[in-house]
C-alpha angles and dihedrals in degrees: 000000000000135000131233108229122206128187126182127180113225134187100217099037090180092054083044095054089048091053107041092041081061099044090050089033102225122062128256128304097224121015120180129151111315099345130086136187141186119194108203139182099185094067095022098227140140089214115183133186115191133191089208116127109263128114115288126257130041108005100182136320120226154164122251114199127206094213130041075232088062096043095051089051090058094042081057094053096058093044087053089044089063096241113130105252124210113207121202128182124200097007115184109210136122106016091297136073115231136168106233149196115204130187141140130247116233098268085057086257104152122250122195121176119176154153120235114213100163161357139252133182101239124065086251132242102246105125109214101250098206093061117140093268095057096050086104082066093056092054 
């Protein structure tokens, strides 16, 4: 079953976690500098709040698989849905390292779907490559 994967971008990160760890009533999953996540199952989300520079607000949605079965069959949606599609294998971000499938709906909003096989210790250098300033890339 797959996850629906939230990440917004906040401005006081501490102020965010506080408010967000009451409106889901328990606190994060994973907390590390800068980065929070929650983990639900009601509602069944894989919701993130991030420190990282970007502007506040909603960063980018996604769809996080189970399975790589289950990656590669969304990947496959969004190709059928006409909307250029980014592949990456072995991503680094986040704390965790995914396999992922990036593209963007028709009004430029970020979509990231991935499968997580793993953690690692850093944040991770993958640098999203669907960011704002790449958008030429997408077009």
């Amino acid at each position: 079953m797959k996850r629906l994967h939230v990440s917004i971008a906040v401005e006081d990160f501490d102020k965010s976690v506080g408010f967000y760890s009451t409106l889901f009533g328990t606190g994060p999953t994973t907390s590390r500098p800068g980065y929070a996540k929650w983990f639900l199952d009601d509602p069944r989300v894989n919701f993130v709040v991030n420190a990282a520079g970007a502007d506040c607000g909603v960063d980018h949605l996604g769809i996080q698989a189970e399975t790589p079965e289950e990656l590669s069959e969304i990947a496959s949606r969004l190709k059928a849905a006409e909307q250029r599609v980014l592949e990456q294998a072995g991503a680094q971000c986040c704390y965790h390292e995914s396999d992922k499938a990036w593209s963007r709906d028709p009004q430029g909003l970020s979509w990231e779907t991935f499968y997580t096989h793993g953690e690692i210790d850093e944040r991770g250098g993958d640098t999203r490559m669907l960011a704002k300033e790449d958008a030429e890339m997408m077009s």
